[in-house]
HTML snippet that shows the backbone in 3Dmol.js (N, CA, C, O; Angstrom):
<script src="https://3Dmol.org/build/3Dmol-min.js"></script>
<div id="view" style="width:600px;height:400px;position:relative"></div>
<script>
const pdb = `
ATOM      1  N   UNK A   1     -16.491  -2.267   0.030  1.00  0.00           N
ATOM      2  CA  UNK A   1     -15.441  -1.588  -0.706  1.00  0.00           C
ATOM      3  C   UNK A   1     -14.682  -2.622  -1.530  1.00  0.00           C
ATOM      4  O   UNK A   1     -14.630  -3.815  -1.229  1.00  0.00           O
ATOM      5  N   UNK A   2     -14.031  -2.008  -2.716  1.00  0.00           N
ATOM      6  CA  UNK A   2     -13.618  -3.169  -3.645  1.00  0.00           C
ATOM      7  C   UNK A   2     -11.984  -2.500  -3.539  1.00  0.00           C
ATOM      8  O   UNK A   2     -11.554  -1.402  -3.185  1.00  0.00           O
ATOM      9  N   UNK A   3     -11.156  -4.131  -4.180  1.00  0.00           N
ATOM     10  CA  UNK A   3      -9.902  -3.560  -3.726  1.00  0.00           C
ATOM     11  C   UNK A   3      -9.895  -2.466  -5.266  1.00  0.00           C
ATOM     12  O   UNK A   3      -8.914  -1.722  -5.290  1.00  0.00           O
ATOM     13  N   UNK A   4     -10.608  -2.360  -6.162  1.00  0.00           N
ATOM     14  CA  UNK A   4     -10.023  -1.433  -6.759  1.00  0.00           C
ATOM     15  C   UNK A   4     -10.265   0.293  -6.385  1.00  0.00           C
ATOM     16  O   UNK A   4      -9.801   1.332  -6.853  1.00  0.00           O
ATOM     17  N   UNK A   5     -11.172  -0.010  -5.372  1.00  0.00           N
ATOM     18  CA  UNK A   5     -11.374   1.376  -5.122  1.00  0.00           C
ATOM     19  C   UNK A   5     -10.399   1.732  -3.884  1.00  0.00           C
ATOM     20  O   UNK A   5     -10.407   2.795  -3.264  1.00  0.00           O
ATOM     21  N   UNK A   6      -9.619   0.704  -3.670  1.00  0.00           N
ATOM     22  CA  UNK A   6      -8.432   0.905  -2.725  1.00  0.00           C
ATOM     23  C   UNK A   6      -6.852   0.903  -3.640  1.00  0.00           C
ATOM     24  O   UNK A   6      -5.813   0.989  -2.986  1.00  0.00           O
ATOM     25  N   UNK A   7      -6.807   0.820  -4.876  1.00  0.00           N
ATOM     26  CA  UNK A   7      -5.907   0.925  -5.471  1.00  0.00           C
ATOM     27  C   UNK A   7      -5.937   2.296  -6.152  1.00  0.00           C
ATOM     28  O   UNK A   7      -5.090   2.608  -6.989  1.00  0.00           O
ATOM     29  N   UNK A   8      -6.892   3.075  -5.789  1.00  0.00           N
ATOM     30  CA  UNK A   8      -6.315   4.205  -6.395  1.00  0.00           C
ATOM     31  C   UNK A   8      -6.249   5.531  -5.196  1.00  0.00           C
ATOM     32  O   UNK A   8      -6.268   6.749  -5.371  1.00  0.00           O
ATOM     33  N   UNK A   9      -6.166   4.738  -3.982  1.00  0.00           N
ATOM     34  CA  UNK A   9      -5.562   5.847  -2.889  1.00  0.00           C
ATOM     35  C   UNK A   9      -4.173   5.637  -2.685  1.00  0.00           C
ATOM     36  O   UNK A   9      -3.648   4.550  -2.927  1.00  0.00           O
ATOM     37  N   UNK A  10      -3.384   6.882  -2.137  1.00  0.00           N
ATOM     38  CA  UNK A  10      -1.901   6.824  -1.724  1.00  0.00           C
ATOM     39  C   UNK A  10      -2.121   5.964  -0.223  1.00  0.00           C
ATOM     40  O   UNK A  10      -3.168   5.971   0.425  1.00  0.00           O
ATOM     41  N   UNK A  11      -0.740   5.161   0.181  1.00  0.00           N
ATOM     42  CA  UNK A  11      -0.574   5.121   0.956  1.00  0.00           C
ATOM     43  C   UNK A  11       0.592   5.664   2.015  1.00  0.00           C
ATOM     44  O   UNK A  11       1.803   5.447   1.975  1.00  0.00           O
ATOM     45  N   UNK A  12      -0.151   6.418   2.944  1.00  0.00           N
ATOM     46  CA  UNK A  12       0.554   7.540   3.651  1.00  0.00           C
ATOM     47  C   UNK A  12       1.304   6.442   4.950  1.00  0.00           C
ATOM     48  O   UNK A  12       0.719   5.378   5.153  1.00  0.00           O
ATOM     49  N   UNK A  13       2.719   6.791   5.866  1.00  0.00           N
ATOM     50  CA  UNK A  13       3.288   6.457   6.591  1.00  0.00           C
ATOM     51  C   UNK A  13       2.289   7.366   7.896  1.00  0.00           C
ATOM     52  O   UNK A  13       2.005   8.556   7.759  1.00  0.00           O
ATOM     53  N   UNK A  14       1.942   6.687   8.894  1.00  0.00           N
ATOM     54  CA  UNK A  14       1.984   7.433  10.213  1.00  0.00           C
ATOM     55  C   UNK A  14       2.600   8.138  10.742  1.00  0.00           C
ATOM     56  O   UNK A  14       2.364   9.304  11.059  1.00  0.00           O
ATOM     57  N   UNK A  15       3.695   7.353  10.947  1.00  0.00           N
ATOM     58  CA  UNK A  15       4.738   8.045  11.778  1.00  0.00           C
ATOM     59  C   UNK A  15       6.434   8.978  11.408  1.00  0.00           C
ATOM     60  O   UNK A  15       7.457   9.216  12.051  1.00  0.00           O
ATOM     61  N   UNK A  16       5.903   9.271   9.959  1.00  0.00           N
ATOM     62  CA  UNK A  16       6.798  10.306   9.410  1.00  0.00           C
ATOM     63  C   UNK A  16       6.205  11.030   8.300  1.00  0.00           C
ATOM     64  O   UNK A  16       6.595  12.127   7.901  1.00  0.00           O
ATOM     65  N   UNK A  17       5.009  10.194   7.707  1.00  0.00           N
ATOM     66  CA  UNK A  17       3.967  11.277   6.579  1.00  0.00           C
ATOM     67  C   UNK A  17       4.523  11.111   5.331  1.00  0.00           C
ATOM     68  O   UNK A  17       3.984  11.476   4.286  1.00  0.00           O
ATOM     69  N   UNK A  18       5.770  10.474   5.437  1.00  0.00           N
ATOM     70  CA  UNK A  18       6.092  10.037   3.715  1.00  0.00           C
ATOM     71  C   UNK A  18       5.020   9.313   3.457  1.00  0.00           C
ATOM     72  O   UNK A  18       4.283   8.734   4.256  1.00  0.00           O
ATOM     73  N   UNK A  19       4.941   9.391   1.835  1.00  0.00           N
ATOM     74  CA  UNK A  19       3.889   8.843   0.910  1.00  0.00           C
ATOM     75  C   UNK A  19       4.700   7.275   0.565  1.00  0.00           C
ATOM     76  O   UNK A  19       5.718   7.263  -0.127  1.00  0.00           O
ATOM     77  N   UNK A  20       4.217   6.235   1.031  1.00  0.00           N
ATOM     78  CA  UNK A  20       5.009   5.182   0.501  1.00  0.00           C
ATOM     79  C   UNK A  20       4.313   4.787  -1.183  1.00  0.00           C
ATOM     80  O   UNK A  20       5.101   4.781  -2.129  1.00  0.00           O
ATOM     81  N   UNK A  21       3.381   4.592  -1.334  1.00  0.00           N
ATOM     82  CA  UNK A  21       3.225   4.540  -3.126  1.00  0.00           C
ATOM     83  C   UNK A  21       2.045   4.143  -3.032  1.00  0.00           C
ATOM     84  O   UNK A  21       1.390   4.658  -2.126  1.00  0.00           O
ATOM     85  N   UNK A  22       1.294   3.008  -3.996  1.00  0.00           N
ATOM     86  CA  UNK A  22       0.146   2.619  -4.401  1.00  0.00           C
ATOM     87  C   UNK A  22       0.137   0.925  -4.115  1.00  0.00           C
ATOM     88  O   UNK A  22       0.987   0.044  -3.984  1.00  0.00           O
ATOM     89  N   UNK A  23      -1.576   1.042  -4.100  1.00  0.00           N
ATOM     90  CA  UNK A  23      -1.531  -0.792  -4.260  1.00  0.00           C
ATOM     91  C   UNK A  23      -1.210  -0.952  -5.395  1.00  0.00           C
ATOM     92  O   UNK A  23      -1.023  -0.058  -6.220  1.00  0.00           O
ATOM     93  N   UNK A  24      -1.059  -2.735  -5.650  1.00  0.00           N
ATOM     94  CA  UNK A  24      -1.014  -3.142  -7.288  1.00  0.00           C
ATOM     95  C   UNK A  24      -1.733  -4.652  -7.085  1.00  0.00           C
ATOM     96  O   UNK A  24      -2.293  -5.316  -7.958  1.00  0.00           O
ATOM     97  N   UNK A  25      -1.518  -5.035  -5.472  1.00  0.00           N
ATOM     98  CA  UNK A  25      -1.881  -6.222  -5.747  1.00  0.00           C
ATOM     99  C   UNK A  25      -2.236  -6.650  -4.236  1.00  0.00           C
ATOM    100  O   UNK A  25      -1.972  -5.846  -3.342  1.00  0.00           O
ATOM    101  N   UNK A  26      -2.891  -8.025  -3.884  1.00  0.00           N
ATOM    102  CA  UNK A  26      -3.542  -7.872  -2.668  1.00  0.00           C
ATOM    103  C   UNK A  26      -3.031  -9.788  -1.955  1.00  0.00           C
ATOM    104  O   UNK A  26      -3.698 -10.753  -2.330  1.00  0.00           O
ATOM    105  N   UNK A  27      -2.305  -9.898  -1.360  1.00  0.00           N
ATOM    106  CA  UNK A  27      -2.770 -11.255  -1.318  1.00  0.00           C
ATOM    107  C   UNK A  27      -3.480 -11.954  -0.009  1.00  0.00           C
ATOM    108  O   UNK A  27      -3.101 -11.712   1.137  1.00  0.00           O
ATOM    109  N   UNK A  28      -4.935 -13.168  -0.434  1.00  0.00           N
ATOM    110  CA  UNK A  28      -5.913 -13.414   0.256  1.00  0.00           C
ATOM    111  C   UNK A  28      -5.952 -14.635   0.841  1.00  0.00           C
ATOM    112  O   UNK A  28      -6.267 -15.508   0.031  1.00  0.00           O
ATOM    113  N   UNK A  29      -5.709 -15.110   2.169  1.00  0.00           N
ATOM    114  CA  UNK A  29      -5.951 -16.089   2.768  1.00  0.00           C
ATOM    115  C   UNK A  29      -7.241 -17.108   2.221  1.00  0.00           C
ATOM    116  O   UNK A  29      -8.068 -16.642   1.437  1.00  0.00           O
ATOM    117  N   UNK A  30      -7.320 -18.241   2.604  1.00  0.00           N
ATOM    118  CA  UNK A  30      -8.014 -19.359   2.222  1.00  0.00           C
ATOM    119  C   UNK A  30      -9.837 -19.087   2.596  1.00  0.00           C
ATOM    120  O   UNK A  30     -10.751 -19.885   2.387  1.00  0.00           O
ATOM    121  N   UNK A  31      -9.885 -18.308   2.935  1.00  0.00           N
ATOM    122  CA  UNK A  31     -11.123 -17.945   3.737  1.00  0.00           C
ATOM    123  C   UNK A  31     -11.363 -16.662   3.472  1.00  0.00           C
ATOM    124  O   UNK A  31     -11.977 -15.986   4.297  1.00  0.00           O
ATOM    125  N   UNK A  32     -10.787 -15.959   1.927  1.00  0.00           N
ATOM    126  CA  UNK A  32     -11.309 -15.023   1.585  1.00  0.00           C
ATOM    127  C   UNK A  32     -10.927 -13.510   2.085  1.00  0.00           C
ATOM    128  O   UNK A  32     -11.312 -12.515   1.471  1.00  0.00           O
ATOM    129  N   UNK A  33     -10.111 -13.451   3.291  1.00  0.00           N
ATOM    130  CA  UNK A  33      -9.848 -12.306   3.614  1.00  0.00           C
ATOM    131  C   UNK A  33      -8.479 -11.717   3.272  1.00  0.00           C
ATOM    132  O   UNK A  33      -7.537 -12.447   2.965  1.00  0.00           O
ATOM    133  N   UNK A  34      -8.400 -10.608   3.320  1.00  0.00           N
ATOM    134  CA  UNK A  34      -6.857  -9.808   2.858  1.00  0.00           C
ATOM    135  C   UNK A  34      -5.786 -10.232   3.543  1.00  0.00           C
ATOM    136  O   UNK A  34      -6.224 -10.234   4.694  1.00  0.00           O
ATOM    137  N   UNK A  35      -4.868 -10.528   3.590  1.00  0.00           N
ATOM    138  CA  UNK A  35      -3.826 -10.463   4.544  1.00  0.00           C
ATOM    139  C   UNK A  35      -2.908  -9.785   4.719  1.00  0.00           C
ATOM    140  O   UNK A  35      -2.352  -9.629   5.807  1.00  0.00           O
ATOM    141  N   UNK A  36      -2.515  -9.130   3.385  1.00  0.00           N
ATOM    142  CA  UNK A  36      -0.964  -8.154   2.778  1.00  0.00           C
ATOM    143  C   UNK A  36      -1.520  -8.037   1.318  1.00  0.00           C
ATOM    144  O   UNK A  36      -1.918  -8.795   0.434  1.00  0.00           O
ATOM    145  N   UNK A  37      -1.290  -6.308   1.579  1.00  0.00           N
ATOM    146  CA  UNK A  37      -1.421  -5.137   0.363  1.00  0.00           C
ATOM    147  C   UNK A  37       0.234  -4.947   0.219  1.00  0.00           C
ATOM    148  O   UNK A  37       1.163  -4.687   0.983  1.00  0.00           O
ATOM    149  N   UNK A  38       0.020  -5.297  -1.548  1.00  0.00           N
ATOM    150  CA  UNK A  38       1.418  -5.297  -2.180  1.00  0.00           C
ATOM    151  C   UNK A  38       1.294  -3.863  -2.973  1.00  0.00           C
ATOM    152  O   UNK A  38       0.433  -3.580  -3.806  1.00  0.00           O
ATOM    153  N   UNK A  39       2.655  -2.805  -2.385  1.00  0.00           N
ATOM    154  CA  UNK A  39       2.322  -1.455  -2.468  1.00  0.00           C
ATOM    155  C   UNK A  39       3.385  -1.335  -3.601  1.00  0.00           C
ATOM    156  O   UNK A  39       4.422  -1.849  -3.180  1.00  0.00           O
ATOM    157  N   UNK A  40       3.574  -0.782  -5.088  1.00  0.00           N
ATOM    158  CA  UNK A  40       4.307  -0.260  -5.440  1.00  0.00           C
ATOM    159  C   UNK A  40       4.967   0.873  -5.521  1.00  0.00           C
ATOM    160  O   UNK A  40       4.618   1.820  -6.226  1.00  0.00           O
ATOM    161  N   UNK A  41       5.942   0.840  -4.815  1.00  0.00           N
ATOM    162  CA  UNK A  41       6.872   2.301  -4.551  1.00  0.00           C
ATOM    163  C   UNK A  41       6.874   3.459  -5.302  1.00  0.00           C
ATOM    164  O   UNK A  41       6.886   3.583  -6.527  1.00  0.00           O
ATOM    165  N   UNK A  42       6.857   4.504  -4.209  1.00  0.00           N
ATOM    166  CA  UNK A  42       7.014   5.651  -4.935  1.00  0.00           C
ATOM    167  C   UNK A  42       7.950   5.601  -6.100  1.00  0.00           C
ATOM    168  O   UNK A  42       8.992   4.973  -5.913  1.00  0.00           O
ATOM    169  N   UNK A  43       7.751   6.186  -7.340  1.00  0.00           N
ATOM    170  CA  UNK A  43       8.769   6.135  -8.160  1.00  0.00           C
ATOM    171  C   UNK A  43       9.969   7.418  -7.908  1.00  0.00           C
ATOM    172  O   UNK A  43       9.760   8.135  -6.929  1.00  0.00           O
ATOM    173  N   UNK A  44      10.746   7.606  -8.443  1.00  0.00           N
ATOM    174  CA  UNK A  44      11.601   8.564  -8.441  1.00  0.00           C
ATOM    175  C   UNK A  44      13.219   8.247  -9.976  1.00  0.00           C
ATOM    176  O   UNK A  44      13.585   7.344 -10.728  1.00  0.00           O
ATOM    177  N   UNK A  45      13.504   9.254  -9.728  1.00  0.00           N
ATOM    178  CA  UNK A  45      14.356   8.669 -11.264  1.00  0.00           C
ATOM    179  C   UNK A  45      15.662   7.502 -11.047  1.00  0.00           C
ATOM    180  O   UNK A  45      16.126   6.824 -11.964  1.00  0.00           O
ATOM    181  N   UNK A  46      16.184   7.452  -9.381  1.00  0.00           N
ATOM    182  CA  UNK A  46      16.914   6.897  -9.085  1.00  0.00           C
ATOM    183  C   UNK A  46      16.779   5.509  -9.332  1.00  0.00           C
ATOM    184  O   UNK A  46      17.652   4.801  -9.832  1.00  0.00           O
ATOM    185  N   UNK A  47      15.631   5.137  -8.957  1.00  0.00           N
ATOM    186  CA  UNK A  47      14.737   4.088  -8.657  1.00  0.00           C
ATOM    187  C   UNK A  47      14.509   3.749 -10.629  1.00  0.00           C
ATOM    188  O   UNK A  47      14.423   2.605 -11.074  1.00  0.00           O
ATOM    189  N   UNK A  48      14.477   4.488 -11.145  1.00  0.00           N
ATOM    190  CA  UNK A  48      14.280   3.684 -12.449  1.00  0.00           C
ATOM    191  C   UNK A  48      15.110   3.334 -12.720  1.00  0.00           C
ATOM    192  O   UNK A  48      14.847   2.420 -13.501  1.00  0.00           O
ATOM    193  N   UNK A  49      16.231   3.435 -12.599  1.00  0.00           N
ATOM    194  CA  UNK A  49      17.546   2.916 -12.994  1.00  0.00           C
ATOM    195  C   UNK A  49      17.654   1.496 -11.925  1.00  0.00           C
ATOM    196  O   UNK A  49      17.834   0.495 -12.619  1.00  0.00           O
ATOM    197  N   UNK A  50      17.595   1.196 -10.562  1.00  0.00           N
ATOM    198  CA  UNK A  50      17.590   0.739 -10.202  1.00  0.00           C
ATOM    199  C   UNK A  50      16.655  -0.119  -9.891  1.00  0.00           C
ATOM    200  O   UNK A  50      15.653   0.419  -9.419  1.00  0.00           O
ATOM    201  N   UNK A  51      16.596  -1.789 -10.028  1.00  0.00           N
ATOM    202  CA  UNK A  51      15.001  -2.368  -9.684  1.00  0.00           C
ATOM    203  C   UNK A  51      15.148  -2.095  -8.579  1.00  0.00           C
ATOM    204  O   UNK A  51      16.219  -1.802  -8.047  1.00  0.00           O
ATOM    205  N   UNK A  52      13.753  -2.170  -7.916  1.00  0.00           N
ATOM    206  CA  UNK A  52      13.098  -2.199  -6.504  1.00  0.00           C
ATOM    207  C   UNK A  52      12.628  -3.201  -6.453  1.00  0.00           C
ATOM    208  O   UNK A  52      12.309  -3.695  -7.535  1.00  0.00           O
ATOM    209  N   UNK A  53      12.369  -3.943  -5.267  1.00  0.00           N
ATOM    210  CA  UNK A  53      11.070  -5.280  -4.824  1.00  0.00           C
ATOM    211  C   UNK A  53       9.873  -4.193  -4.197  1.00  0.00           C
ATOM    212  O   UNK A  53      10.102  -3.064  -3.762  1.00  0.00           O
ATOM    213  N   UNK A  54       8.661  -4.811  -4.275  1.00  0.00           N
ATOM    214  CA  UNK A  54       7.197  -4.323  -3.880  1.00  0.00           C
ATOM    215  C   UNK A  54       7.286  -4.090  -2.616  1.00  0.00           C
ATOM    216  O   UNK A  54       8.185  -4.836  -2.228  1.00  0.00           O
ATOM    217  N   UNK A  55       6.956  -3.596  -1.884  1.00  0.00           N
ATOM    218  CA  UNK A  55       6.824  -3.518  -0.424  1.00  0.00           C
ATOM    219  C   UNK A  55       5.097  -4.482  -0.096  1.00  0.00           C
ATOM    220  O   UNK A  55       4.055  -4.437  -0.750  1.00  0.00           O
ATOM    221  N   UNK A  56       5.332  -5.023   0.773  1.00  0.00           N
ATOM    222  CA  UNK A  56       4.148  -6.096   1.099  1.00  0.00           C
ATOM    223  C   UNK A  56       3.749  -5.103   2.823  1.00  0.00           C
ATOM    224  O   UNK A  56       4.573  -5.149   3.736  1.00  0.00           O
ATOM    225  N   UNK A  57       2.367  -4.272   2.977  1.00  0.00           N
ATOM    226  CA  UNK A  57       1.420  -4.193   4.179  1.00  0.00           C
ATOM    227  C   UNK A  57       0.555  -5.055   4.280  1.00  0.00           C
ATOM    228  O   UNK A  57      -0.201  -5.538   3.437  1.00  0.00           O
ATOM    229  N   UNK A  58       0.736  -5.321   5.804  1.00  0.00           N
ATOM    230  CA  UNK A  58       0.230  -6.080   6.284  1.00  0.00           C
ATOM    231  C   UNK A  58      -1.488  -5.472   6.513  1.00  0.00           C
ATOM    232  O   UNK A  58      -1.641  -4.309   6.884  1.00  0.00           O
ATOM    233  N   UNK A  59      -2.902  -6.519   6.212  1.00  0.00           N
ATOM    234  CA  UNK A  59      -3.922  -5.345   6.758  1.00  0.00           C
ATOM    235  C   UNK A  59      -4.135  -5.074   7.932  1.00  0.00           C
ATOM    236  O   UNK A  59      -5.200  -4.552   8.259  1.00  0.00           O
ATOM    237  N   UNK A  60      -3.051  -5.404   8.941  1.00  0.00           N
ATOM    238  CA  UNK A  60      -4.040  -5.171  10.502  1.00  0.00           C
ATOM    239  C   UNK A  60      -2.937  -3.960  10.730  1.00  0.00           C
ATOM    240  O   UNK A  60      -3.132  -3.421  11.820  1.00  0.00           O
ATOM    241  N   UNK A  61      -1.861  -3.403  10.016  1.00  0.00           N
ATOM    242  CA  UNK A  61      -1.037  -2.183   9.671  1.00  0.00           C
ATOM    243  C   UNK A  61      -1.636  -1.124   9.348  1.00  0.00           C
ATOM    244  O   UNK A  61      -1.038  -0.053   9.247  1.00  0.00           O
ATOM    245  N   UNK A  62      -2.983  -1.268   9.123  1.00  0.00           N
ATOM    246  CA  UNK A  62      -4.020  -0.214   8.510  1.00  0.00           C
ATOM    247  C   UNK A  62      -4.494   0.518   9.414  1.00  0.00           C
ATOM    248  O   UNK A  62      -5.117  -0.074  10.295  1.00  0.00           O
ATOM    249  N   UNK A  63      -4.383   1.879   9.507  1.00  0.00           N
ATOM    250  CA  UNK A  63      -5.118   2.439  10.869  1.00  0.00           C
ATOM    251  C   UNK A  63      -6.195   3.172  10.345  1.00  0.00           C
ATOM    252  O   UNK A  63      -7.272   2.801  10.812  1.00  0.00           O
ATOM    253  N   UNK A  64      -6.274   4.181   9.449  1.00  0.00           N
ATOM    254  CA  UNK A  64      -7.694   4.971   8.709  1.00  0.00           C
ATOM    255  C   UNK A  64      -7.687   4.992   7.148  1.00  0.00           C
ATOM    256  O   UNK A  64      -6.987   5.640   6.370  1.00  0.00           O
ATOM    257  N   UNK A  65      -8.630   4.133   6.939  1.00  0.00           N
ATOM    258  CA  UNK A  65      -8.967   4.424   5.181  1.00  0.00           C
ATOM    259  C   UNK A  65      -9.759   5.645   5.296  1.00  0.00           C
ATOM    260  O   UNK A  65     -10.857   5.657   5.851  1.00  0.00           O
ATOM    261  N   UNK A  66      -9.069   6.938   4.640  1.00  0.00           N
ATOM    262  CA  UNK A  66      -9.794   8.231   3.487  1.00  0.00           C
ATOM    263  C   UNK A  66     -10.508   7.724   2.753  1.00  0.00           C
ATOM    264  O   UNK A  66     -10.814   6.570   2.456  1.00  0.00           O
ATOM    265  N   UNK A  67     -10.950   9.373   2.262  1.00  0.00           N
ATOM    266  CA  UNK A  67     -11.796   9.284   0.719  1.00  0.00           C
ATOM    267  C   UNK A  67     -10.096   9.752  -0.529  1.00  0.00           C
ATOM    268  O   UNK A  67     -10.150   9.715  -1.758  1.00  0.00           O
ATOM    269  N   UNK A  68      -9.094  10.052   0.116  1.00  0.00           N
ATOM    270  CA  UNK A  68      -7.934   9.980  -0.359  1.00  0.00           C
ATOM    271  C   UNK A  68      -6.831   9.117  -0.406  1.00  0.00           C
ATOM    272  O   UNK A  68      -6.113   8.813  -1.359  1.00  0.00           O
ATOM    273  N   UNK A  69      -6.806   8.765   0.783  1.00  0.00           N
ATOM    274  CA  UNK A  69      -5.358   7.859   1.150  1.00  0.00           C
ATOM    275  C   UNK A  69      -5.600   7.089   2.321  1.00  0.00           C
ATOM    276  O   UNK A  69      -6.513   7.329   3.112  1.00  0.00           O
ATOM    277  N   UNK A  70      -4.581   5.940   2.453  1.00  0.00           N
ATOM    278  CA  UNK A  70      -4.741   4.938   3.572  1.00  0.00           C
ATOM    279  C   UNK A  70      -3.480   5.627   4.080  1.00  0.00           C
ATOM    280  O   UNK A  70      -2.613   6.194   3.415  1.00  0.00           O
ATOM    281  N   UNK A  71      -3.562   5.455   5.412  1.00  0.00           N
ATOM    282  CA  UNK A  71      -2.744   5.594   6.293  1.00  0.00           C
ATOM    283  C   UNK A  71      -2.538   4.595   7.298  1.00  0.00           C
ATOM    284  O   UNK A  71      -3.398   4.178   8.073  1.00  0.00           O
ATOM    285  N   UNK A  72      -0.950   4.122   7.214  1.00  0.00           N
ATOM    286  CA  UNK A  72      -0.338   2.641   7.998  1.00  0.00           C
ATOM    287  C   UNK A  72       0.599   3.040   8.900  1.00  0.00           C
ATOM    288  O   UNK A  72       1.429   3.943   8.797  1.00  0.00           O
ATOM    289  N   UNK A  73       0.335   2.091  10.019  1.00  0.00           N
ATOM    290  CA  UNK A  73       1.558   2.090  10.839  1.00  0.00           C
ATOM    291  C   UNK A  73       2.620   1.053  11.023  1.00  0.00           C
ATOM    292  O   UNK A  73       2.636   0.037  11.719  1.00  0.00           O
ATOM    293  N   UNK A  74       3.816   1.763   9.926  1.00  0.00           N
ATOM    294  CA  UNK A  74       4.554   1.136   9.624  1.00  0.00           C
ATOM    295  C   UNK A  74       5.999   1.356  10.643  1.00  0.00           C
ATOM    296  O   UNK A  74       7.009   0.683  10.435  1.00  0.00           O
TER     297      UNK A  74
END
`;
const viewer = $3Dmol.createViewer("view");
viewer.addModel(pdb, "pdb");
viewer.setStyle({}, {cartoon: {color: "spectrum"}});
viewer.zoomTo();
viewer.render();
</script>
């Protein structure tokens, strides 16, 4: 699987089912593997007015990749 075919699923919360937003960016340890999916937030109009910082998941936060959405336990 490529991370771009992981950037175009939502990522869903476990343990309340809010939609936290999308990947944008991935960053990879020295040895090639993922470590933290940088998620950009749901948007909303509040939020445009206001900056946000990225939210950073961790990958071992990952409990089931879909053919729709990842789902984390955050």
């Amino acid at each position: 699987m490529y991370l771009s075919d992981l950037q175009s699923k939502d990522i869903i919360s476990v343990k309340d089912g809010r939609r936290i937003g999308r990947i944008i960016d991935a960053e990879i340890n020295n040895q090639g593997r993922i470590i933290n999916l940088i998620i950009e937030e749901k948007k909303t109009f509040k939020k445009f007015i206001v900056s946000t910082e990225d939210t950073k998941v961790s990958f071992d936060d990952i409990t089931k990749i879909g053919e729709d959405v990842i789902l984390v336990n955050l």
